[in-house]
NUMIPA-891707 format. One line per field, with one value per residue: x, y, z of N, C-alpha, C in turn; residue in one letter. Coordinates in pm, 1 decimal. Example, Ala and Ser with C-alpha at 12.3 -4.5 7.8 and 13.67 -1.06 7.14 Angstrom:
REM NUMIPA-891707
n_x	c(1319.0 1285.0)
n_y	c(-569.0 -225.0)
n_z	c(780.0 708.0)
ca_x	c(1230.0 1367.0)
ca_y	c(-450.0 -106.0)
ca_z	c(780.0 714.0)
c_x	c(1320.0 1290.0)
c_y	c(-330.0 3.0)
c_z	c(780.0 787.0)
marke	c(A S)
END
This chain:
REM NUMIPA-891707
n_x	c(1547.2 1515.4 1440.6 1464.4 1748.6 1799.9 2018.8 2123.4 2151.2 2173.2 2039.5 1871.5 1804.0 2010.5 2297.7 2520.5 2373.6 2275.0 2553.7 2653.0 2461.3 2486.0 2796.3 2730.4 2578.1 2780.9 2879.9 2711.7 2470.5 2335.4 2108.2 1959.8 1664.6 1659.9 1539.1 1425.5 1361.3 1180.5 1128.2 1023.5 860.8 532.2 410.8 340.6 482.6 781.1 1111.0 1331.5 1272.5 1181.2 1430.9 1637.1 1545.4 1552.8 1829.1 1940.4 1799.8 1936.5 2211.1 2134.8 2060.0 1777.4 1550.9 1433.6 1281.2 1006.8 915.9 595.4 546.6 274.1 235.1 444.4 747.9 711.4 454.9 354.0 512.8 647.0 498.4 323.2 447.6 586.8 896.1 1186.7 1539.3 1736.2 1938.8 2247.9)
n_y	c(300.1 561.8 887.1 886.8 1003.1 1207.0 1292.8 1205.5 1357.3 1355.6 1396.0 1707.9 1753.2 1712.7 1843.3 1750.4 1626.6 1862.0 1990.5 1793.6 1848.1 2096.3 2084.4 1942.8 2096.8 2314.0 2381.6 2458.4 2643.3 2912.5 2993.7 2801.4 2575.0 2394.4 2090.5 1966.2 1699.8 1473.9 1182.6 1059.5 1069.5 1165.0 1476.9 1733.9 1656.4 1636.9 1615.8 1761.4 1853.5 2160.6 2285.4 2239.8 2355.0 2616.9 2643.8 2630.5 2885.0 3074.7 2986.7 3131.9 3021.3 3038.0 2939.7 2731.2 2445.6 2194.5 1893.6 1779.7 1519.4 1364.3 1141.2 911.4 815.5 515.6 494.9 683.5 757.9 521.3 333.7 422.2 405.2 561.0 670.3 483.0 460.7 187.9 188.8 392.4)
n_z	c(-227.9 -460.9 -616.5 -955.0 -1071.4 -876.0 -622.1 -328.8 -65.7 205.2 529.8 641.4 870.7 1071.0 1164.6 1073.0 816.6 685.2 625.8 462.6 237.0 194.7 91.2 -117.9 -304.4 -300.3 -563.2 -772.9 -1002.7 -863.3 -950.9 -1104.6 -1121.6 -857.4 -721.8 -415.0 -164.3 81.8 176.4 458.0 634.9 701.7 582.1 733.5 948.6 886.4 929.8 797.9 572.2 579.6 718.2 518.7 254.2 393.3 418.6 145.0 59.4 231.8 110.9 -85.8 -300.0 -574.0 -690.5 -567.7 -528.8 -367.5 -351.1 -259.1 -78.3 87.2 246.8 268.6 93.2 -19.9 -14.5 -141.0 -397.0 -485.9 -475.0 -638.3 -895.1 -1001.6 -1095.8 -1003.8 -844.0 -722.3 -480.5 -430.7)
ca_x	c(1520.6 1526.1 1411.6 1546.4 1859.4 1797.3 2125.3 2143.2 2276.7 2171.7 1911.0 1891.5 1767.4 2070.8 2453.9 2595.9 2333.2 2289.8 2743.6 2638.8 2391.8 2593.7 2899.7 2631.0 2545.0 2802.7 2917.6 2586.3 2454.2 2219.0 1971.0 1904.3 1618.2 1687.0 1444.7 1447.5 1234.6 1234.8 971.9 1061.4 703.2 409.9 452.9 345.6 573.6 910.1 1216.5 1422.2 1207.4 1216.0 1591.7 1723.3 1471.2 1596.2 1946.7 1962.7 1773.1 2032.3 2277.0 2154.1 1939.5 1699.8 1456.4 1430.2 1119.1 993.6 820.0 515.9 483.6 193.7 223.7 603.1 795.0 657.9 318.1 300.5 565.6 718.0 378.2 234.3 467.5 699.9 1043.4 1329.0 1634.8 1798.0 2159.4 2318.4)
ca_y	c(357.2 709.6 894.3 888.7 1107.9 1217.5 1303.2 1212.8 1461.2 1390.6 1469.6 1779.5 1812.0 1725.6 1977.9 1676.4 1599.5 1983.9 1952.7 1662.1 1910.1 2203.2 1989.4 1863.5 2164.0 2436.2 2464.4 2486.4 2775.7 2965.3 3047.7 2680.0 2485.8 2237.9 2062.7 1885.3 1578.2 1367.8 1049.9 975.6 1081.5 1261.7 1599.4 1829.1 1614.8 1599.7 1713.7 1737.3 1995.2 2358.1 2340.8 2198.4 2440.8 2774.9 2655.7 2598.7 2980.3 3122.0 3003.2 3200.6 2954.3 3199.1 2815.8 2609.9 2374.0 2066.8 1759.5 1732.0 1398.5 1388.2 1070.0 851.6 802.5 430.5 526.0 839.3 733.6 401.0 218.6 472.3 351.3 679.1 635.0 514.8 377.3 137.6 196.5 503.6)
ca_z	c(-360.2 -428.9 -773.4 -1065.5 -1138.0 -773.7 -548.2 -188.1 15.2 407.8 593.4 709.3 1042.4 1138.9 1133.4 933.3 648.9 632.7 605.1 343.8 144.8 174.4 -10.5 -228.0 -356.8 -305.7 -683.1 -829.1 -1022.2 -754.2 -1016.4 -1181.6 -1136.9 -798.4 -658.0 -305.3 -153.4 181.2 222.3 567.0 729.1 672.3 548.6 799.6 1086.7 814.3 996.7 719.1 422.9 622.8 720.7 363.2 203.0 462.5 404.7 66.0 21.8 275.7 -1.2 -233.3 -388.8 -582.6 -747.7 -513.4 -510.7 -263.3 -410.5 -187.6 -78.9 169.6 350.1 272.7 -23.2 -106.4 -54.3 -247.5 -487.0 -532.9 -488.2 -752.6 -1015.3 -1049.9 -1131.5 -919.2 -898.2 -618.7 -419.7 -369.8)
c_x	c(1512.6 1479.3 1518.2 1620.5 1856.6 1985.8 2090.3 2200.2 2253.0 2051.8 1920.5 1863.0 1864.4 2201.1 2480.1 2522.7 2289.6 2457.3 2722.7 2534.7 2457.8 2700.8 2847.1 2628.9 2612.1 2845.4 2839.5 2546.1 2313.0 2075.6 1912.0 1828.3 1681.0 1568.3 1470.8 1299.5 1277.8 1062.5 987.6 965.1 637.1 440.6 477.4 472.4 785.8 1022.4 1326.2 1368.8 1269.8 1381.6 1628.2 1689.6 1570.7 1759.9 1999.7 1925.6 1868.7 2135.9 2284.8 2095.5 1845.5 1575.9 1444.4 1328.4 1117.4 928.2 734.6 486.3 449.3 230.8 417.8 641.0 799.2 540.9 331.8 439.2 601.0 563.8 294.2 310.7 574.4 833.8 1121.6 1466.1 1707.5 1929.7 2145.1 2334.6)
c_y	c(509.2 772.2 921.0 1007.9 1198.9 1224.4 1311.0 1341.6 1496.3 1452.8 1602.5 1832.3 1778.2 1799.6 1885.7 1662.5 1741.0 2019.5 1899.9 1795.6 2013.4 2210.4 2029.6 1995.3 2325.1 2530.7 2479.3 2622.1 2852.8 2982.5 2940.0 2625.6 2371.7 2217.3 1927.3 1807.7 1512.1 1313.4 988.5 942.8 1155.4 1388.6 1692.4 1757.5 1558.1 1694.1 1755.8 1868.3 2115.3 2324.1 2310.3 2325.2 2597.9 2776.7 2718.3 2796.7 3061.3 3142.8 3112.4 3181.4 3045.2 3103.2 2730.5 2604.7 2254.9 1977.2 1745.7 1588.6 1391.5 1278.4 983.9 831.0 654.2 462.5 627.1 865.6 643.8 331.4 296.7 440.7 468.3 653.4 608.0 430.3 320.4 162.9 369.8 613.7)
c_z	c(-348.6 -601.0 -861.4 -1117.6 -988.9 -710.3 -395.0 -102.8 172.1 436.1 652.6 811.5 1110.3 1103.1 1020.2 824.4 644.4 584.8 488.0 221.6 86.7 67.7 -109.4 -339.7 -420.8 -431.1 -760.9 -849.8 -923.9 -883.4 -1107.5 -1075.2 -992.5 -727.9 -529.8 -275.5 -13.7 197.7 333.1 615.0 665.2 667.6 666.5 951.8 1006.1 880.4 898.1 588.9 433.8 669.3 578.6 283.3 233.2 397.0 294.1 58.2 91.6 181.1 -80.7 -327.3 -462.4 -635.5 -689.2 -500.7 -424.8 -337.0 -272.5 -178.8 73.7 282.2 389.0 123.9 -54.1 -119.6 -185.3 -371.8 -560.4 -554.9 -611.4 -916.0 -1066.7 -1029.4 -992.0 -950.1 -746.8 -558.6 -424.7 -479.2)
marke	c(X X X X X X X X X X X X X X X X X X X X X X X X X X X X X X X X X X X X X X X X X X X X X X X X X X X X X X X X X X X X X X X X X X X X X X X X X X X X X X X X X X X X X X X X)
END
């Protein structure tokens, strides 16, 4: 599951789902509104936030925001009842 209206685009701790984000994102207006998220692990041990985050501001990004989710993304989302949607 993943949230609602949400876009995949790779993990980024690694070259390829930073490749996969990169894609994801490269025709996007730098100055709108995106907001990124990963519920793999516990915040402070997420390999995936600070590179997507650095990258994304490297871009050019000038709004980029994180969804804090403290512990995993059923705990601290799905099990709280906030939107998602199944598949891809």
């Amino acid at each position: 599951a993943h949230i609602t209206g949400a876009i995949h685009a790779g993990p980024a701790v690694s070259e390829n789902g930073r490749a996969q984000l990169r894609q994801t994102v490269e025709h996007m207006d730098r100055h709108k509104l995106l907001v990124i998220y990963c519920g793999c692990c516990p915040w402070p041990r997420c390999p995936n936030i600070r590179p997507a985050f650095e990258m994304l501001r490297q871009m050019g990004f000038t709004n980029v925001k994180a969804v804090y989710i403290p512990d995993n993304f059923g705990a601290n989302w799905v099990n709280l009842g906030y939107p998602t949607v199944k598949g891809a």
